[in-house]
N, C-alpha and C positions, 0 to 999 in steps of 0.2 A: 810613610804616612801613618803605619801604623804605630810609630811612638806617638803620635798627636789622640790618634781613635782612642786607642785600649784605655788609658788613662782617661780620658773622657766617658767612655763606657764605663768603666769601673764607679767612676763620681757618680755617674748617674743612676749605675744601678743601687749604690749604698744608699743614698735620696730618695729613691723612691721607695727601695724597701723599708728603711724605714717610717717613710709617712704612710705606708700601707699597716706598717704596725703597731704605728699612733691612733692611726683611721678604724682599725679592727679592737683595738683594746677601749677605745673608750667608754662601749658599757660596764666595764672592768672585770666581768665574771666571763670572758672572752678571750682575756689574756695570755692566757694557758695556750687556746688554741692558736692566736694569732702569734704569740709566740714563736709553738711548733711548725708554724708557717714560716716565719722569719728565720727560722733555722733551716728549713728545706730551703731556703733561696740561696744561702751564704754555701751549706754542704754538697749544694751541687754546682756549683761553681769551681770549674774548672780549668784546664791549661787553657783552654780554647777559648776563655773566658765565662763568661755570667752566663744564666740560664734565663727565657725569658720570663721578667719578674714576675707579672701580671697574672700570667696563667702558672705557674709556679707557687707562686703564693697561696692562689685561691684553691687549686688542687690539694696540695696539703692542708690548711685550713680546714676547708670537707670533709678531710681523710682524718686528719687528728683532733676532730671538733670535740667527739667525747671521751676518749682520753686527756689530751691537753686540759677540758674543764676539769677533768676528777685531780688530777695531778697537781693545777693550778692551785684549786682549792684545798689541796692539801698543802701544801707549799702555804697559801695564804694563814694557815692556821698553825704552820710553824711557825712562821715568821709573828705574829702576833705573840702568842706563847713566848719567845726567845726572844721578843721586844718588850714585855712588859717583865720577862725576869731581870732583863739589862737595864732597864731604868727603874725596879726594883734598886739593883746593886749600886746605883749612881747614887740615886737620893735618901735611900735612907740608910745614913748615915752613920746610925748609933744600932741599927737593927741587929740579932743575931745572925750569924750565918753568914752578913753580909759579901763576902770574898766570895765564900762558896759559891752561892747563885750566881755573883757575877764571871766568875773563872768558869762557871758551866755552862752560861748563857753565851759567852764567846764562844767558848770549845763547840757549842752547839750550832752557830751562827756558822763559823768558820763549814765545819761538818754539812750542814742542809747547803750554805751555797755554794759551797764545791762537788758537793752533788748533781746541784740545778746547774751547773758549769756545762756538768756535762747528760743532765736528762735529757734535753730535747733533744741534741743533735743523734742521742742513742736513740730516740722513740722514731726520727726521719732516717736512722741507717741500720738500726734495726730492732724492727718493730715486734713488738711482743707483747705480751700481758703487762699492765701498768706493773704489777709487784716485778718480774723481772729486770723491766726497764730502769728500775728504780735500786733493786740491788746492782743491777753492769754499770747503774751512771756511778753509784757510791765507791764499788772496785774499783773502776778509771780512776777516780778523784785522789782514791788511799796510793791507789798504786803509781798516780804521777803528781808529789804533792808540786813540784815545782809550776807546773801546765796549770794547775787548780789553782795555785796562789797567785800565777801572773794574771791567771783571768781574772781572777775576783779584784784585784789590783785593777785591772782597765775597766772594770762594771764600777767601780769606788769614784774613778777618775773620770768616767763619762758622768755620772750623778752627779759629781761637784761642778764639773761644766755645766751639765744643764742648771743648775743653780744658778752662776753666774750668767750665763745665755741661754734663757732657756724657749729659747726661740729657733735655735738651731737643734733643739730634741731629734730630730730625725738623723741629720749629720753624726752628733757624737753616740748616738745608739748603734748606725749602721757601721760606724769605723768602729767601733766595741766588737760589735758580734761581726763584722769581718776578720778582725786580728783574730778573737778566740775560733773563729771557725779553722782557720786555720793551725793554732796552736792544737784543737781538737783533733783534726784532720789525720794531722801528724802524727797523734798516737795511735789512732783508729789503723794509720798504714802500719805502723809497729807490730800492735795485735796481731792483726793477718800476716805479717811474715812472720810474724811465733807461729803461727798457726799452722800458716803452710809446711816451714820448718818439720813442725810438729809432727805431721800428715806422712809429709814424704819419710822422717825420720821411721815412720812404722811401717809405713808398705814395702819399705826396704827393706828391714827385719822379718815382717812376716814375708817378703819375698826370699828371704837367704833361709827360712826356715821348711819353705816348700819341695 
């Protein structure tokens, strides 16, 4: 029976969290948080399946309300910036410099949202001072470009869906930030077995030196 349930759980819970994070974003200065919500529903999802959304969602939300805005509205102020240098470099044609700005404007693009890949799911696994969170999301990003690039790939590919249907907005958001949560996940388990590694590699040296 349980190949009928989980899969049905699973649809239902990617559904609803994302209309929860259509429902929370719509003032649009909310984002941020509601986001960081939508990332604590996917990153605590686990073997046993989904966590429950409802109170899930709203818990972090609360939790991440003001961080998530500072973070959001910095992110909104890159992306502006790195959107008017990139159509800068599109349209004017005959400009000096042209290349330049736009070969920086990408590189820039690329850089902030392989960052934001992996900000929130760092600010719900571990929570710090926004300048922290913000250097450990950028390290993750440099240091798994492939995990950064697939995501930004499925955040490309869910946008042009909503384009085309954009009626299904919640669907192709929830299956986005399900894969990436996952592809996230997976590094975040890698770290900690450096780490552990790491650990036991010293207590074992300082133990042979006692």
């Amino acid at each position: 029976m349980q190949y009928f349930t989980r899969p049905l759980e699973a649809l239902f819970t990617i559904v609803v969290a994302g209309l929860l994070w259509v429902l929370a974003s719509v003032p649009i200065v909310t984002l941020g948080p509601a986001t960081a919500a939508f990332a604590a529903v996917m990153m605590e999802w686990g073997q046993d399946g989904p966590p429950s959304v409802w109170s899930t969602f709203w818990v972090a939300f609360r939790r991440h309300f003001r961080q998530g805005m500072w973070l959001g509205f910095l992110a909104a102020i890159a992306g502006v910036l790195l959107s008017v240098d990139l159509l800068y470099g599109l349209r004017a044609t005959d400009a000096p410099l042209r290349a330049v700005v736009m070969v920086a404007a990408i590189i820039g693009i690329l850089a902030v949202g392989g960052t934001l890949v992996f900000t929130f799911p760092v600010m719900v696994a571990y929570p710090a001072p926004w300048r922290r969170v913000l250097r450990n999301s950028a390290l993750f990003a440099a240091a798994h470009p492939l995990t950064t690039l697939g995501s930004l790939f499925l955040l490309l590919a869910a946008s042009l869906l909503v384009v085309f249907i954009p009626a299904l907005l919640p669907v192709w958001v929830g299956f986005a930030a399900w894969t990436i949560s996952r592809l996230v996940r997976r590094v975040f388990r890698r770290f900690l077995a450096r780490q552990e590694a790491a650990a036991a590699q010293s207590a074992a040296k300082a133990a042979s030196l006692t």
